[in-house]
Each structure stands twice: as C-alpha cells, then as structure tokens.
Steps between C-alpha positions, in 0.01 A plus 500: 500500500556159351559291810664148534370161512557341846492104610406417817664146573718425820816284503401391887156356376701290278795342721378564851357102474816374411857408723854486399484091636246435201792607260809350647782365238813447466789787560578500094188577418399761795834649376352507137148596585738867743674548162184463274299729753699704636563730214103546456499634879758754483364629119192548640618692830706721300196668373523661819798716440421542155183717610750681745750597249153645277440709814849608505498598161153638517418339211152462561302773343126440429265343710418178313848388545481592834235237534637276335798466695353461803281229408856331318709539796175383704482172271864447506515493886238255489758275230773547757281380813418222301792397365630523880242274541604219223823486631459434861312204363704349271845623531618539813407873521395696811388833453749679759755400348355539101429829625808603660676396133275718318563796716873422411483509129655785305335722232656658201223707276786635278464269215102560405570906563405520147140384587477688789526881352097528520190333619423446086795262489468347840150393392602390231755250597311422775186351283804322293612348815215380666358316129842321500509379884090430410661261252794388658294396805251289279815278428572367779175304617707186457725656771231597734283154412803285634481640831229312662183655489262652278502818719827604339331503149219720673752718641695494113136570310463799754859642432495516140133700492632770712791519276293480204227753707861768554590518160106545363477779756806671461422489124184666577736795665648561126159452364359782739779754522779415207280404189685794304830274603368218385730499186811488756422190637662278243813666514521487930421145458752398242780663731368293808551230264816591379637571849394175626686309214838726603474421872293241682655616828223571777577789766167480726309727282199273479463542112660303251600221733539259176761250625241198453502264215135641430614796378588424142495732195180386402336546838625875482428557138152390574449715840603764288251480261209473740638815657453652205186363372310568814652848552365571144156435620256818541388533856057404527282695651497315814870530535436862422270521818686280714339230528700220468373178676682325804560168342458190707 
C-alpha cells in the first residue's frame, strides 16, 4: 500500500512563547485581523464534518484512502488548534467561545453531491482543493508578516506544506488505485471549476471555500493543471513499495 507523507510540526511549539499583551491594537484593526482570520478557522474545522458525511455515505472504499483521511483530518485538527491559537493572540479570541461558534455552524453537502458519488471523485477534488488552498495560503504572507512576529510566518510556511503534502498524497491515492481513471480527471476538474464560477456560496463543506481575493481564474487554471500533470506521473518503485519518506 502506498502510504501518506506525514509532518510532524506543533502549533503549541510555535505560540506557546508568545501573549495576547505583546499584540495589543486598536479595536479597528482587532476587528479586521476577527474578519481576516476568522474565516481560515472555521474552513479548516469544517474538515471535520466533511470526513463525517464520507462515513455517512460510506464513501470510503480502499485502504489508501482510508489512510489518507485520517492523516488529513489529523493535520486539519492541528490547523484548527492553531488557528485557535492566532486568534486568542491577536484578535480578541478565546477558545471557549471560538469553539462554542464552531459547534454552532451549519452544514449543507448538497451542492458538491456531484463529487461525492465515489471515493474516485472525492479524491479527486480533494487533491484539486488542497493545491488551490496550498496556493491561496502562500498569498497572504503580507497578512501574516504584519502581525508582529516572525512566528506567524513559521506558522504560514508550515500551513501551506501540509496543504501542498494533502494534495501530493491524495494524488498518490489516484496514482495507486485509479490510474485506468486517469483520463477522467480533466473532465471532474473542469466541472469543479465550472461550479465554482456559477456559485461562490460556501455551506461548511470544507472544499471549495473560494471567497478570498486569492482565488482568481488564473490561480485555479493553474491548480488545475498541476493536478493533472502530477496525476499523469507513473508511480516509482519506491512508491510501489511504500516507502515514501516522512519529510521534515
């Protein structure tokens, strides 16, 4: 079995040295840094319920999508915790009550049904996904630089490879078990495409959560090709035995 890459990095090592009275500011901008961050937090948590409605939908058939899903939704907690994190710091945040809005948050699954009618498609949009947020996050290190301290940039650099790490692995799922579907990717992705065009609405399905100015045409056209270039690739002969290395 082709297994996924894991990181091993913690959020707590990161911001445990630093206190919310090193980033005090003025109430316009705490409000701007909520509105900024906010959206980030509760993307990330919804990964949560996305894995439940796979289980509900037993959508998950073979068992390297198995693992990677557990190592996703493993990563994604860590996002959340961190994010948590950020904003107790630098926006007024406390977790109790970030939490407590999280758990209040409605989900609607209905309008990516189309991608969720088998694990081939799933993984599919899933590797699509994770390039784009990969891409989206990169964009913001002026964001994440204004906030005070270096250890935000850390924390960014650290984001974007696991998104980067979820969309190589789950690309390795197609390369492993779908490479006789490999000609069908195109097609799923120019729908995803198509469907985000039609409606940029988000429902707290964790995918396709492209309501930031980062997510332009070209950024999608380009995730899109990168999907398909690395899908296209022929799996070695250590992939073939498993051994893929635990980056650093």
């Amino acid at each position: 079995m082709i297994a996924p890459v894991r990181r091993d990095w913690s959020p707590k090592d990161l911001f445990n040295a630093l206190t919310p009275a090193m980033f005090t500011a003025e109430p316009s901008v705490v409000r701007a840094r909520w509105d900024r961050l906010w959206p980030e937090l509760y993307t990330e948590y919804d990964a949560r319920h996305l894995k439940k409605e796979l289980c509900i939908r037993n959508l998950i058939k073979t068992n390297e999508a198995e693992a990677f899903f557990n190592a996703w939704a493993a990563d994604e907690e860590r996002h959340t915790d961190g994010f948590i994190q950020i904003m107790e710091l630098v926006a007024g945040g406390s977790e109790t009550d970030l939490r407590q809005r999280l758990n209040t948050r409605s989900h609607d699954f209905s309008a990516i049904s189309e991608f969720l009618k088998d694990e081939f498609s799933l993984i599919v949009m899933i590797a699509f996904d994770e390039m784009c947020t990969c891409r989206a996050y990169a964009a913001e290190r002026e964001f994440y630089a204004g906030l005070g301290n270096r250890r935000f940039l850390l924390w960014l650099r650290e984001v974007i490879a696991d998104e980067a790490v979820h969309s190589m692995n789950a690309v390795n799922v197609i390369r492993a078990r779908y490479c006789n579907r490999v000609s069908e990717v195109g097609v799923i992705l120019e729908s995803l495409i198509s469907g985000i065009a039609d409606d940029t609405s988000y429902t707290g399905t964790f995918v396709l959560d492209y309501f930031g100015t980062a997510y332009t045409k070209e950024l999608l056209a380009n995730c899109r090709a990168t999907i398909l270039r690395n899908v296209a690739k022929p799996l070695t002969p250590a992939e073939q035995d498993g051994n893929n290395r635990r980056p650093n």
